[in-house]
C-alpha positions in Angstrom: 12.7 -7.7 -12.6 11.1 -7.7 -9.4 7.3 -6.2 -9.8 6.8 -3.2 -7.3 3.8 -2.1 -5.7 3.1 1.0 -4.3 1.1 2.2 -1.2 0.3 5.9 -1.5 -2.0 8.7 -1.4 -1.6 12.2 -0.3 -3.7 11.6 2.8 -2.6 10.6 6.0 -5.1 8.1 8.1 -6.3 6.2 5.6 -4.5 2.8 6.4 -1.4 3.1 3.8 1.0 1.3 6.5 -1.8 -1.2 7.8 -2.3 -1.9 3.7 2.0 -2.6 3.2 2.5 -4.2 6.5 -0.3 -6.7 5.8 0.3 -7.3 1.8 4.2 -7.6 2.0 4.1 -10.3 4.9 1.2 -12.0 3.3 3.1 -12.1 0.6 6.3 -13.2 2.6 4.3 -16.3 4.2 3.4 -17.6 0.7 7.2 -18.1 0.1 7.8 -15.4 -1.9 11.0 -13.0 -1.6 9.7 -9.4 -0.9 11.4 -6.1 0.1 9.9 -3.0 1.3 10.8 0.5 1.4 9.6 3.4 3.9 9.6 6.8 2.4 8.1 8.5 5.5 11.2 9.6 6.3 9.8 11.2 9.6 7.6 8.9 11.0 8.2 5.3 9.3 5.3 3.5 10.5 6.2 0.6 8.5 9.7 0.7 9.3 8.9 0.4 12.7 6.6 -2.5 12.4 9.4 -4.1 10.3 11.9 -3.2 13.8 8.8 -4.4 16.1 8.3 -7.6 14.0 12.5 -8.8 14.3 12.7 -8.1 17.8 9.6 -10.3 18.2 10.2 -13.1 16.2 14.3 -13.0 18.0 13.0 -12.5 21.4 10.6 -15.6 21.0 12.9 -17.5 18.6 9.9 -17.7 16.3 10.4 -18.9 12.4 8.2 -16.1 10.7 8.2 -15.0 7.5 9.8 -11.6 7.0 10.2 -9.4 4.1 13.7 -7.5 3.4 13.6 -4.1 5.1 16.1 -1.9 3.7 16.3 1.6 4.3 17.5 4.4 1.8 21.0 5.1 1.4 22.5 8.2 2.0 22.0 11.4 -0.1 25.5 11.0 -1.9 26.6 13.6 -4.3 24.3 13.3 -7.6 25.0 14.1 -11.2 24.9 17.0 -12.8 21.2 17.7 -13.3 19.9 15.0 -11.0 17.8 15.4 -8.2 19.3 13.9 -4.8 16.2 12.0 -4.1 15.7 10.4 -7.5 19.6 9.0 -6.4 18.8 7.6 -3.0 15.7 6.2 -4.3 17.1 4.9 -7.7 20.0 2.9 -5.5 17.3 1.9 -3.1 15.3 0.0 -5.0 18.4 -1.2 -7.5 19.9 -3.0 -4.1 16.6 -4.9 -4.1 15.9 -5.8 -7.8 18.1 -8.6 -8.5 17.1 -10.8 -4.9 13.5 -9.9 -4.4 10.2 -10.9 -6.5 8.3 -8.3 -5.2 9.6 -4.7 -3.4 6.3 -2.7 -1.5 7.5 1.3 -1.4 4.9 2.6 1.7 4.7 6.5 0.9 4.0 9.0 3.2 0.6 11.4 3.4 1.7 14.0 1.4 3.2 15.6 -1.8 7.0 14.7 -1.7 9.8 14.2 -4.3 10.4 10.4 -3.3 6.6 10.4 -3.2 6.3 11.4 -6.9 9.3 9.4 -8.3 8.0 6.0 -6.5 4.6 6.1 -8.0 6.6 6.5 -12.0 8.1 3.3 -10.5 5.0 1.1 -9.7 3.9 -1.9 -11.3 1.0 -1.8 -9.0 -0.4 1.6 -7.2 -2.3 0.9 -4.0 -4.3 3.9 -3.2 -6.3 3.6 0.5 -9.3 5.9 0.8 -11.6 5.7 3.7 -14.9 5.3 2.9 -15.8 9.2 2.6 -16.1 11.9 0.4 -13.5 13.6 2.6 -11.4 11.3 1.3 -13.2 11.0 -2.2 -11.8 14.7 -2.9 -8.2 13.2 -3.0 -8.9 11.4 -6.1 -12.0 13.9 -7.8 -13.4 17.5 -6.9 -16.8 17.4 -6.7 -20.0 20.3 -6.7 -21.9 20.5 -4.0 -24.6 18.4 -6.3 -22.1 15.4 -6.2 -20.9 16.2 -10.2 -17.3 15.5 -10.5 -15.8 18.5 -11.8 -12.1 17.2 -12.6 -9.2 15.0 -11.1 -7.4 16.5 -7.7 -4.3 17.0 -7.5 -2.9 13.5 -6.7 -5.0 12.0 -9.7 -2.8 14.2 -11.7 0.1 13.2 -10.3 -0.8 9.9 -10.9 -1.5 10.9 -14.4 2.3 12.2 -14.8 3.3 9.2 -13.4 1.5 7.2 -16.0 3.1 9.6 -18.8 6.8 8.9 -17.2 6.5 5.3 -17.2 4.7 5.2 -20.6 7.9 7.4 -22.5 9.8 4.7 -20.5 8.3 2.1 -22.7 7.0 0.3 -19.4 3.8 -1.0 -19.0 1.2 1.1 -17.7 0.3 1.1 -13.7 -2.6 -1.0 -12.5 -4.0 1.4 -10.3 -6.1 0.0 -7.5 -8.1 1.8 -5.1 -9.4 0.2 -1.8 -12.0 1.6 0.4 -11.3 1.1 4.2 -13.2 1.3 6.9 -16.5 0.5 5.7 -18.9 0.5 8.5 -21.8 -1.6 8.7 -24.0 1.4 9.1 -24.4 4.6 6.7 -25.8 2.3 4.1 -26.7 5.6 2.4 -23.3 7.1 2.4 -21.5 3.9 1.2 -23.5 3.3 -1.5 -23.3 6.8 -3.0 -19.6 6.8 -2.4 -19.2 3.4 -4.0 -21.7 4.7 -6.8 -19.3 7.7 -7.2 -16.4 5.4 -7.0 -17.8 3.4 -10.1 -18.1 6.7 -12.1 -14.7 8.3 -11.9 -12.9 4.6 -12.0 -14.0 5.1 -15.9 -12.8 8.4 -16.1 -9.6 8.0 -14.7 -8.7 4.5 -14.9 -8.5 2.8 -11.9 -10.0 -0.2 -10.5 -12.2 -0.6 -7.3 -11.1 -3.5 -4.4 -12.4 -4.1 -1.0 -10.3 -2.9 2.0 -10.2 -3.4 5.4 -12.9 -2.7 8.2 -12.3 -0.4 11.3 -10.3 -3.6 13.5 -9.1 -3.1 16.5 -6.6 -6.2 16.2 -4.5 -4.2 13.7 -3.9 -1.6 15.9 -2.9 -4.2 18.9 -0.3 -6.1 16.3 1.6 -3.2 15.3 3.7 -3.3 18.7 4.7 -7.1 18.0 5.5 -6.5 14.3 2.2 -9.1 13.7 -0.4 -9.5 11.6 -3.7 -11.6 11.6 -2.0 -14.4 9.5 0.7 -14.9 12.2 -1.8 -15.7 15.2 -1.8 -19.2 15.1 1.9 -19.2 15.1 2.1 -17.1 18.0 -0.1 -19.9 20.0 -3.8 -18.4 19.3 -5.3 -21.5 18.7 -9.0 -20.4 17.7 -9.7 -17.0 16.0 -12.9 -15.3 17.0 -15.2 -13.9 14.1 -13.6 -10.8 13.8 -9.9 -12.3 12.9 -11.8 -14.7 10.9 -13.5 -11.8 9.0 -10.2 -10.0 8.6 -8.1 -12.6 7.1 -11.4 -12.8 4.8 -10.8 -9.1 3.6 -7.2 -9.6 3.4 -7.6 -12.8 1.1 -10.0 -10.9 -1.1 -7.8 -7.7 -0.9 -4.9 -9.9 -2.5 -7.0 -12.0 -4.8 -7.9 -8.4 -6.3 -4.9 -6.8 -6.5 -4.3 -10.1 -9.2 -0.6 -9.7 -8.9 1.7 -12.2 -11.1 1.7 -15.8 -10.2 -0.2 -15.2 -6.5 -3.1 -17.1 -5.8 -4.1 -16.7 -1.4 -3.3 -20.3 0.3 -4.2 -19.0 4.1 
């Protein structure tokens, strides 16, 4: 069985497709077989990167690693009592099992059937937040005193999720959340919204790993299908301190997520 992670929240901007684009290729250099999915049906950010990274690596003749893109299957006529969705995802991920170690499912910012049914699915849930408590009141509600008064709405979902997989007999999710974007000033702010982190990880039962900083190298890969691990092979031949720095946070971004049998070699 191949072990699926999931990248979602309910929040768009917080680095969901930067997250898959950069874990499922890591993962694809270190010779393992990996698939991904796109349920942003609308704007498929990392189905385009997927597109941008083949027509780079054919227009160059490059030998990259590249992970299985497939896309979902259309709607076909479902059983009685069975939602369309659950179908196309259910035969999505089925064409993928029996090849690939690992399938990445990038979900879109917001509340959607596919949404819901792909986090019941995941081995491993990948929740991005950016380093705010904008963004902490996707996971907690809070008073205006900083007390958390009770999960949001996509904790509960999660929650379901967790419920869905555990009537399965499956085992439970590992449910990481990474804070992006963590700027080197607001010492105040990050430290209260790591503190806050901290408390509701207990609560709710999820575990706290480092992100990625505000880069402006992910934004200028996306076009290429690239990611920092691919520079060298492109003919950069010395990184400056900021692609160093980012392959750091990307090794210790994978080292946390501890998935089975994968230790970072770049």
């Amino acid at each position: 069985m191949a072990h699926i992670i999931v990248v979602g929240n309910e929040k768009g901007g917080s680095g969901k497709s930067t997250t898959s684009m950069h874990v499922a290729t890591a993962l694809a250099r270190m010779g393992r077989k990996v698939g991904t999915l796109d349920l942003d049906l609308r704007q498929r950010s990392l189905g385009r990167y997927m597109d941008n990274r083949a027509a780079f690596v054919a227009s160059r003749s490059l030998d990259l690693a590249m992970p299985l893109h497939a896309d979902l299957p259309e709607a076909e006529a479902a059983r009685e009592g069975e939602n369309p969705s659950d179908r196309r995802l259910s035969a999505a991920v089925q064409a993928l099992e029996g090849e690939m170690e690992f399938i990445l499912i990038d979900c879109p910012g917001s509340h959607t059937r596919l949404s819901q049914v792909a986090h019941s699915l995941a081995d491993t849930l990948i929740t991005p937040l950016n380093d705010s408590f904008v963004d902490f009141d996707l996971l907690a509600r809070t008073g205006p005193d900083g007390k958390i008064l009770g999960p949001s709405v996509y904790s509960e979902m999660v929650w379901s999720a967790r419920q869905v997989r555990a009537q399965a007999g499956l085992p439970p999710i590992d449910w990481v959340v990474t804070r992006n974007r963590l700027g080197a000033q607001q010492m105040h702010n990050k430290k209260k919204v790591g503190e806050a982190l901290e408390r509701l990880s207990k609560r709710i039962g999820f575990r706290v790993a480092p992100g990625f900083s505000e880069r402006v190298i992910f934004r200028e890969l996306f076009p290429r299908g690239l990611t920092l691990l691919d520079l060298k092979d492109v003919g950069v031949e010395k990184l400056n301190m900021s692609n160093v720095a980012a392959r750091q946070e990307l090794r210790d971004l994978i080292t946390a997520l501890d998935l089975p049998d994968i230790t970072p070699d770049f």
